[in-house]
Phi, psi and omega in degrees: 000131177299200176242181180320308190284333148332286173345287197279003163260345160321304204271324172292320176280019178260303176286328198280325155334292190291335179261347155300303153338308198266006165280303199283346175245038168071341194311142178287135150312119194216158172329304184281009153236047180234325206253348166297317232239342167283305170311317147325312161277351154270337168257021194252312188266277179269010177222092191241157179255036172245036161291311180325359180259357195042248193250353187284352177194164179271106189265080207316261193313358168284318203277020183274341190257021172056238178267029146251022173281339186270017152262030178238359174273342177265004159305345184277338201271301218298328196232150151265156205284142191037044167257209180338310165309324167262086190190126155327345180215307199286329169312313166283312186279333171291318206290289184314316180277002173258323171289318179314318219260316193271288199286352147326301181309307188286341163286289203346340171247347151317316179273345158272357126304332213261342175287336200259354169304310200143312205285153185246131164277173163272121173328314210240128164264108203294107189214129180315290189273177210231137186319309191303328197262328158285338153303313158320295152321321177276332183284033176234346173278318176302313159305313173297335161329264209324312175297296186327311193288357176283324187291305195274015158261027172074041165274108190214140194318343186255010162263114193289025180260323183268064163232000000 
C-alpha cells in the first residue's frame, strides 16, 4: 500500500490526465468544472481516508488544515485505521458528515463571534453557482479523490464487506 505522498501523487496525476483529456477535447472551462475539479482537490489535499489515523502518524492531509488539524484527532481516537473509513460508501460519508458537524460548528461560532463583535457581512454575494448546486458538483470529484486511495490500498468495490 502506498504512503501519503504516493497517495497524493497518484491522485494529482490522475486530475492532471483527466484535465488533459478534457482540454484536448475543446470542452469549455466552465463553473461545474471548476467545483468537479475542487472537489476532487479537497479530497485529494484534505479530506483522505488516512485522516483516520490520528495522532498515530504524521499525516499529510491532517497537517494540510494548519492550525485546525487538532480537530481530527479525535476521529483517530473514534476508528481504527482502515476500519470503517475505508469502505466505498459508509467511509466518504462518514469522513464528510464529521467535517460537516465539527467544522460547521467552528465557523458557526467564528461567525457568530465575528457578529456579535460587530463586523457586517455584505447583504449580497456575487457567486456563479448557488451553494447547493457546487456542492452537488464537488461531491463527485470528491469521491473520486477518495475511491483511487482506496482502489491503491487494495480496496475493491465488489467485496461487499467494503460498502
Amino acid at each position: 500500500m502506498p504512503n501519503g505522498d504516493t497517495h497524493t501523487a497518484i491522485n494529482l496525476g490522475a486530475l492532471l490526465g483527466l484535465g488533459g483529456v478534457y482540454l484536448a477535447l475543446g470542452l469549455p472551462w466552465t463553473p461545474p468544472a471548476s467545483a468537479l475539479v475542487g472537489g476532487y482537490l479537497f479530497g485529494t489535499l484534505f479530506l483522505t481516508p488516512d485522516l483516520d489515523l490520528g495522532h498515530r502518524a504524521r499525516v499529510r492531509a491532517r497537517r494540510n488544515w494548519g492550525a485546525l488539524s487538532a480537530l481530527w484527532l479525535p476521529l483517530g481516537i473514534l476508528v481504527k485505521h482502515r476500519g470503517v473509513i475505508h469502505t466505498w460508501g459508509r467511509g466518504p460519508a462518514l469522513l464528510l458528515l464529521y467535517f460537516v458537524v465539527v467544522f460547521g460548528g467552528v465557523l458557526a461560532l467564528a461567525l457568530f463571534g465575528l457578529q456579535a463583535a460587530g463586523v457586517t457581512f455584505p447583504p449580497t454575494w456575487n457567486v456563479r453557482l448557488t451553494p447547493q448546486a457546487f456542492w452537488w458538483l464537488a461531491l463527485p470529484g470528491y469521491l473520486l479523490a477518495y475511491w483511487i486511495h482506496l482502489w491503491l490500498d487494495d480496496y475493491r468495490p465488489w467485496r461487499w464487506r467494503e460498502w
